[in-house]
N, C-alpha and C positions, 0 to 999 in steps of 0.2 A: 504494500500500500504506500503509495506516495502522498508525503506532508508536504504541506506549503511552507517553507520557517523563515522566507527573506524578511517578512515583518518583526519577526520577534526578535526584541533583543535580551542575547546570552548575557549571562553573569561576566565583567569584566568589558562587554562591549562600553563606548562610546555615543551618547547621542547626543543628536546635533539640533541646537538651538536656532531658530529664523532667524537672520543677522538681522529685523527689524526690533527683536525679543531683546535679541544682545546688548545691540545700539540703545535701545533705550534703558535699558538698566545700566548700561553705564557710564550714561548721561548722567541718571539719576546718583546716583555713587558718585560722581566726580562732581555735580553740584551738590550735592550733599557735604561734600570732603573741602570745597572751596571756598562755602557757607560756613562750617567750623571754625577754619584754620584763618578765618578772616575777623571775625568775630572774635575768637583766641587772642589774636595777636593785638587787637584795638584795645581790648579790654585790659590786658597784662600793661600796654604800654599806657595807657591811661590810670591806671589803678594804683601802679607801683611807683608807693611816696606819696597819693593822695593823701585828702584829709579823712577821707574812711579809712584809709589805710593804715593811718597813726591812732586813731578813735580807736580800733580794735586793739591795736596793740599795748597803750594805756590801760584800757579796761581790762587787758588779762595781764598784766603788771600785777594789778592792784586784785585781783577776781579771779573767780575759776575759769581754765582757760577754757575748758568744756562749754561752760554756760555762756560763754563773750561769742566766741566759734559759732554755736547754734542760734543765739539769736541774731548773730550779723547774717549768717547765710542766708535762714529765716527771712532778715527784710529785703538783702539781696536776688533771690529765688522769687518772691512778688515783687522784686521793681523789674525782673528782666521776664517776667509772663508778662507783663500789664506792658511792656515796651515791647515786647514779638508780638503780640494780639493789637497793638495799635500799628504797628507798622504792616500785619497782615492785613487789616482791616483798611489801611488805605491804600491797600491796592485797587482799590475802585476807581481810585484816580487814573488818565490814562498813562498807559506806562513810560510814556516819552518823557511826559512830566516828572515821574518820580526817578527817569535814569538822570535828567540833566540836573534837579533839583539834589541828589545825592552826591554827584561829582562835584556840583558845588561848595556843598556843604562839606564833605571831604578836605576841599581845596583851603577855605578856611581855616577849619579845624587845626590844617597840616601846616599852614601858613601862621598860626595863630601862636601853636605852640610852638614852633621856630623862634617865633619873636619872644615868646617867655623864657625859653632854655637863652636865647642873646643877652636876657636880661636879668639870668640867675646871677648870684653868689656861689661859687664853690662848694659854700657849705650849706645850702637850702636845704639840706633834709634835715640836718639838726635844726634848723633855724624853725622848718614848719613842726617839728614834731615838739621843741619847745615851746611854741605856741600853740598847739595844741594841751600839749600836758596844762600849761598855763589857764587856758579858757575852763577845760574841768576842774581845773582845784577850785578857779574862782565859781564855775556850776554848785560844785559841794559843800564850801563856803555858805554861799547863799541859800542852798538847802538846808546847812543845819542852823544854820544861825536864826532862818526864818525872819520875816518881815513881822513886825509888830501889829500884832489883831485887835479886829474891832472888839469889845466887849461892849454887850446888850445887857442893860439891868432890866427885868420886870419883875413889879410886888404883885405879892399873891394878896387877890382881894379878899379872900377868907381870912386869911394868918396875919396877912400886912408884911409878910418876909419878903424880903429885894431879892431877888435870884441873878445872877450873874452868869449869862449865858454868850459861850464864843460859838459865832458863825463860822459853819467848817464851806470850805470850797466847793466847790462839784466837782473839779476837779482830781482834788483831797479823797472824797466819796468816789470816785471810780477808780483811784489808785488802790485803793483802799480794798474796792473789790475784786480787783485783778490780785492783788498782792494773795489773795489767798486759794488762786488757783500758780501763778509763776510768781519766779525772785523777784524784788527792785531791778537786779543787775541788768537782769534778762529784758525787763520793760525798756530799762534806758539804754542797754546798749542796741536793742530794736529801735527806737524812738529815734536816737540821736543817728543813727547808719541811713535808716529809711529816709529822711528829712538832706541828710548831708549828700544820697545820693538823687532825690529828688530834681530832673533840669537838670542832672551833672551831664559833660560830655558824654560817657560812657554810657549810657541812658538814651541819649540820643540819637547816637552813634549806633547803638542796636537797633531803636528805630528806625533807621535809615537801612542798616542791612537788610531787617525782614522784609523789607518794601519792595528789595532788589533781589533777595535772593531769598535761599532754602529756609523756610523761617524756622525748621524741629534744628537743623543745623544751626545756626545764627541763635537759638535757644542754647541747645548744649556746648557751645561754644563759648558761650558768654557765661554762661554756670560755671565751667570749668575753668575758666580766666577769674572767675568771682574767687573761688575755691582755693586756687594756688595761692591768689595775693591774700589774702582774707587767713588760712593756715600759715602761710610766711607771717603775714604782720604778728598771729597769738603766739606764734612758737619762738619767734626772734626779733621783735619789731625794731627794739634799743640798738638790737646788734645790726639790724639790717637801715635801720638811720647813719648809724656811723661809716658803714663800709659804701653804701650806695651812692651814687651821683645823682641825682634826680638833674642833675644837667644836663648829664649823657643821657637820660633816659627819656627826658622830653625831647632832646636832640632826635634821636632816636624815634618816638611818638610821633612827631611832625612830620619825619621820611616817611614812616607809615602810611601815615594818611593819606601824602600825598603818589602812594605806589598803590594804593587802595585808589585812589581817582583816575590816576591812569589807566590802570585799568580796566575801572568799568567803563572808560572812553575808549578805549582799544576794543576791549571785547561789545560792546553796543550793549 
């Protein structure tokens, strides 16, 4: 009896993909890889020596470094969904617009911080991470010392007794109730991360990537740039103030940006 077997494939054969299958999977892997790696590198050279960058490291000076770590990433991880989901989301715009509007802003960016790194000191990381230390001691200060409160007297019309009652904040009252599910530490090193990266470059700069490209890449990309400088700052930050150049590194930042513009002017 004769079998048919040129359909079936043996143990050890090879089959063959439709080069339009191939072509576009590795389309998608290579924008996917250049959405990363772009995103990676904006965020690292933006990040490293910022003022988040010194915030974390302060806070686990003085704090656990576990609990500084988790709540920075924490507010990191929501400002870079809320910056890929707004930069997806204008893609509605038409694309012409958001490619020329990107290489611009690029240009900028790259232009901007050229002119900052022209205009450093030698020793700008000590100098920002000094002031930094300096603005939280004076936060803590002000915290414990507290500002001087109203006191309300009211007599009780039964007894005639004056009661001396302080108004608490609302504020006071929702710290209050948070404190009893997380730490202080956790609140303010969330608080002060979220607010500092709020409108920072890096922030925006991811908006503009998801606009143009792979936004799950331009997401994980930006995580993982959040993640190295954010671990770098709690594990070493004093030591990586001293050793660092934030000259070179905006130097550095600027070339970026503008090898990020050319690009997307090259590639359209």
């Amino acid at each position: 009896m004769h079998i048919l077997s040129e359909n079936i494939a043996l143990p050890g054969d090879t089959v063959d993909l439709p080069d339009s299958e191939y072509n576009f999977g590795f389309a998608d892997a290579s924008r996917f890889l250049h959405a990363f790696l772009a995103s990676l590198s904006v965020i690292i050279v933006s990040e490293l020596g910022d003022k988040t960058f010194f915030i974390a490291a302060i806070m686990a000076m003085k704090n656990s470094r576990t609990v500084v770590f988790v709540a920075a990433m924490l507010a990191l991880v929501i400002m870079t969904i809320l910056a890929s989901a707004f930069g997806a989301a204008i893609t509605v715009i038409p694309r012409q617009y958001i490619h020329y509007s990107s290489i611009a802003l690029f240009v900028v960016f790259g232009l901007k911080m050229l002119k900052e790194a022209y205009d450093m000191s030698p020793d700008e990381a000590k100098e920002e991470y000094e002031n930094v230390q300096s603005s939280l001691e004076k936060r803590d200060a002000a915290l414990s010392t507290g500002r001087s409160e109203q006191v309300i007297t009211t007599e009780d019309p039964e007894t005639g007794l004056v009661k001396s009652v302080t108004p608490v904040p609302i504020m006071t009252k929702i710290r209050r109730k948070m404190l009893q599910f997380v730490s202080l530490i956790f609140i303010e090193t969330f608080t002060m991360i979220f607010l500092a990266e709020w409108g920072d470059r890096s922030q925006i700069s991811t908006v503009i990537l998801a606009a143009r490209e792979d936004v799950v890449g331009v997401a994980l990309g930006s995580l993982s740039g959040h993640f190295l400088c954010t671990g770098l700052a709690v594990l070493g930050g004093r030591v990586v103030a001293q050793l660092i150049s934030v000259k070179t590194v905006t130097y550095v930042g600027g070339i970026v940006f503008l090898i990020c513009a050319t690009v997307a002017y090259v590639t359209g």
